[in-house]
C-alpha positions in Angstrom: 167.1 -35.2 26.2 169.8 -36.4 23.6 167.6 -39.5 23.3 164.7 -37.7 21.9 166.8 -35.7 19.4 168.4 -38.5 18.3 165.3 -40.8 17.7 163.8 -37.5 15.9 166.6 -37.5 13.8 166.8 -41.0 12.5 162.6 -41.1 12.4 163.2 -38.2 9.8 165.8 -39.9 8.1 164.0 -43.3 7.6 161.7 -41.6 4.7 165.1 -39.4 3.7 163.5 -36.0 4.4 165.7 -32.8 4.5 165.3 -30.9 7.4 163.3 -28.4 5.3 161.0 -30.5 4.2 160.3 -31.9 7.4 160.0 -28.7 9.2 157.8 -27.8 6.5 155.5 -30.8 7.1 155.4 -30.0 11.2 154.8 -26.0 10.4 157.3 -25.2 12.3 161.2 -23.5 11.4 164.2 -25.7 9.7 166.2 -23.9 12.6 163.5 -24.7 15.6 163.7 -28.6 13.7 167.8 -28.1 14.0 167.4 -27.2 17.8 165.0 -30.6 18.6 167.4 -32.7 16.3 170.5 -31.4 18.3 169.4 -31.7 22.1 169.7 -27.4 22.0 165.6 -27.3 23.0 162.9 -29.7 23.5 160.3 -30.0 21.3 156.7 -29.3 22.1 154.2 -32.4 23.2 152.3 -31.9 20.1 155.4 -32.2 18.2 156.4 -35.6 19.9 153.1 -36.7 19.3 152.5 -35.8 15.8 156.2 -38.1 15.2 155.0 -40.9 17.0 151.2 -40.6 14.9 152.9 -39.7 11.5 155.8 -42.7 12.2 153.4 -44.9 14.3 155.5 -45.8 16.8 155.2 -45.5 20.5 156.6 -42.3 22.7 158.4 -44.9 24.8 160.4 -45.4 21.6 161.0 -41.8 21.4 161.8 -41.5 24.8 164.3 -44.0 24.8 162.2 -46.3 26.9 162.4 -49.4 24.5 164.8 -49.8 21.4 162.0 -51.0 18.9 160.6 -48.6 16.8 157.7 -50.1 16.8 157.1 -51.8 20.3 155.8 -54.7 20.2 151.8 -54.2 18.9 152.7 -52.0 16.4 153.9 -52.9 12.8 155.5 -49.6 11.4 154.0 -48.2 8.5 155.3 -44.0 8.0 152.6 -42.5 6.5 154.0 -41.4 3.0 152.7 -38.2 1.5 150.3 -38.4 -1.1 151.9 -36.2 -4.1 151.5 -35.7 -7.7 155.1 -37.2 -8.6 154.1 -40.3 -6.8 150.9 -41.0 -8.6 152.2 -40.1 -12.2 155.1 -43.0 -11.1 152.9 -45.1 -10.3 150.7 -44.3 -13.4 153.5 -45.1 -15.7 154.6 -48.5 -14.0 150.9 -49.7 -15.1 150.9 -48.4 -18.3 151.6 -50.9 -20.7 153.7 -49.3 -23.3 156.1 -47.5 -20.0 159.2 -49.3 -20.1 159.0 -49.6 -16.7 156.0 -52.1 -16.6 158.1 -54.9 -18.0 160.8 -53.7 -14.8 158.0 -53.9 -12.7 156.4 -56.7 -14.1 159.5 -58.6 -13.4 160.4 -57.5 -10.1 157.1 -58.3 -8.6 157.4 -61.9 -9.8 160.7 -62.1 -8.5 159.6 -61.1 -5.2 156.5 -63.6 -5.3 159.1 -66.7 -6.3 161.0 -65.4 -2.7 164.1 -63.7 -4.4 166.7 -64.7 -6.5 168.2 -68.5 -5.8 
């Protein structure tokens, strides 16, 4: 169903993985990931299923049954993976002497005030 690819397809693209790196995540092929994204096969259950987990939205949205993401109990949160480049990030935004603690320092203030007036 083109619906299905195409929701599969933007799902992916919301956290701006690469085909490889998704079909790395699955398990499965970049070229069996290709085939779902394009309408040329259907995907597996346990494929739809891990998308609608990992993305926590509903398979009505995936099936084209509803047009929010996240229906409307859910509040979408992807599920980002927990890496090593992430943490040292993170590591140097709190360290005092980083540059980028003053960057962060000021950004989160900015967003506490609402923006910039």
């Amino acid at each position: 169903m083109e619906i299905v690819s195409n929701r599969l397809r933007h799902l992916r693209k919301t956290l701006n993985y690469s085909q490889i790196k998704m079909a790395n995540i699955l398990g499965i092929t970049q070229s069996s990931l290709h085939r779902y994204e394009t309408d040329a096969s259907e995907p597996p259950q346990k494929i739809l299923l891990w998308y609608a987990d990992h993305f926590d939205v509903s398979m009505d949205y995936i099936f084209g049954r509803c047009d929010e993401p996240q229906g409307k109990l859910y509040e979408f949160k992807p599920k980002i993976e927990d890496n090593e480049q992430m943490r040292e990030f993170v590591e140097m935004c709190f360290d005092p002497s980083s540059p980028m603690n003053a960057r962060l320092k000021d950004m989160l203030l900015e967003m506490a005030k609402g923006g910039k007036e």
